[in-house]
N, C-alpha and C positions, 0 to 999 in steps of 0.2 A: 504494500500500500504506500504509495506518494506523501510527501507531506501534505502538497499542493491540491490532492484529488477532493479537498471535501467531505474526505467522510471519517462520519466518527472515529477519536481514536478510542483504543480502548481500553477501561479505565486502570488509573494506577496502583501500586497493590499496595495493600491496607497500611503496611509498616513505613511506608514515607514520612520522611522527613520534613519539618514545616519550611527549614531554606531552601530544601529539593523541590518541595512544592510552589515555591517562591519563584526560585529559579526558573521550573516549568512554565507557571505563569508569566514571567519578563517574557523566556521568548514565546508565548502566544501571541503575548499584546503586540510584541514586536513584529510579530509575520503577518499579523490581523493590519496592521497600518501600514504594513509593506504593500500589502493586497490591497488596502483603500486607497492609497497614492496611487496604486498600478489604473485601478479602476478611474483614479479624478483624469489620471493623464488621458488615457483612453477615450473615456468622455470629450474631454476637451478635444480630441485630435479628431473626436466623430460630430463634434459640433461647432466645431468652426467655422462652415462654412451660416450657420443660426448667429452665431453671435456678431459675425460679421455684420447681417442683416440688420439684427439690433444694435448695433452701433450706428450704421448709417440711420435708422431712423431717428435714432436718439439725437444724433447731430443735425439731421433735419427739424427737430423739433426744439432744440437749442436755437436755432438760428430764427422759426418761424417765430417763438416766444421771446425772440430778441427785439425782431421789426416791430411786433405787436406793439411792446414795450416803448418803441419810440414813435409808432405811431399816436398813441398815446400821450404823451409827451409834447407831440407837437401838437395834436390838440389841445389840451392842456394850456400850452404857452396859446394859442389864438383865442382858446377862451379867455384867458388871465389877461389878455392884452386887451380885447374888444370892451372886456366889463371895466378895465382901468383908461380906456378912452388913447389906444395904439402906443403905450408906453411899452416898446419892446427893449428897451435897456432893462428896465425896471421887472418885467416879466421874467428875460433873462436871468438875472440876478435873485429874484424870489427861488424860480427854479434851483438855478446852483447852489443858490445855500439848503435847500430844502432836499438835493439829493448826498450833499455834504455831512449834512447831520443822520440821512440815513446810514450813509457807506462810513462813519464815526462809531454809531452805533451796532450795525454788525460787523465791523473792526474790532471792537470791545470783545463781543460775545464770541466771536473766532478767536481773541486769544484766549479768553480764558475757558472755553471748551477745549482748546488745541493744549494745553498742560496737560490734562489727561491719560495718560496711555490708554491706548488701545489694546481692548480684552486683556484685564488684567487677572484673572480669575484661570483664563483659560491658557496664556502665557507661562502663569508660576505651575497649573498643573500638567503642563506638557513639561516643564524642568525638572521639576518633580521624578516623573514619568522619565524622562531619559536618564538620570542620574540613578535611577532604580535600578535599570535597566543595564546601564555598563557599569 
């Protein structure tokens, strides 16, 4: 029987040891996530040509909700101008401070979201995990 074949092995005999057992287990987990790397890469190399797809629309859709946004915008400024009687310096400048104090404010929240680490929970137990293991 293969390691690789999938099928049960069969079980270990009673008087084992609990670091033999231990052992055992490291390389399980270890050949279980050799197999699930094997499986991600796989995927990815049978879905490439989907994610490709989903990227260009994604970029399509960045771009369409770009224009929208300045279409917008320039609304905006023709309305701010017509109701203040064609003051387009003054429109101008209302605008620019008003998208100033936004991109201020999620400046702020992007840094102090961006301290953070990323998956820390699941980071220390994959170190964890490896340090077990070798």
């Amino acid at each position: 029987m293969s390691p690789d074949s999938g099928e049960d092995r069969t079980p270990p005999p009673e008087g084992l040891s609990l670091s033999s057992a231990g052992g055992d287990f490291g390389r399980a987990a270890s050949a279980y996530l050799r197999a699930l790397g094997g499986l991600l890469g796989l995927e990815l190399r049978e879905s490439g040509s989907h994610v490709l797809l989903l990227a260009g629309l994604a970029l399509g859709f960045a771009i369409a909700a770009t224009l929208a946004y300045l279409f917008l915008i320039v609304a905006m400024a023709v309305s701010l101008a017509s109701w203040m009687g064609g003051g387009w310096f003054a429109t101008a400048a209302i605008l620019f401070i008003f998208h100033l104090l936004v991109a201020a404010v999620l400046l702020l929240v992007l840094v102090k979201r961006g301290r953070r680490p990323l998956f820390p929970g699941t980071r220390e137990a994959v170190r964890r995990e490896i340090s077990r293991i070798s």
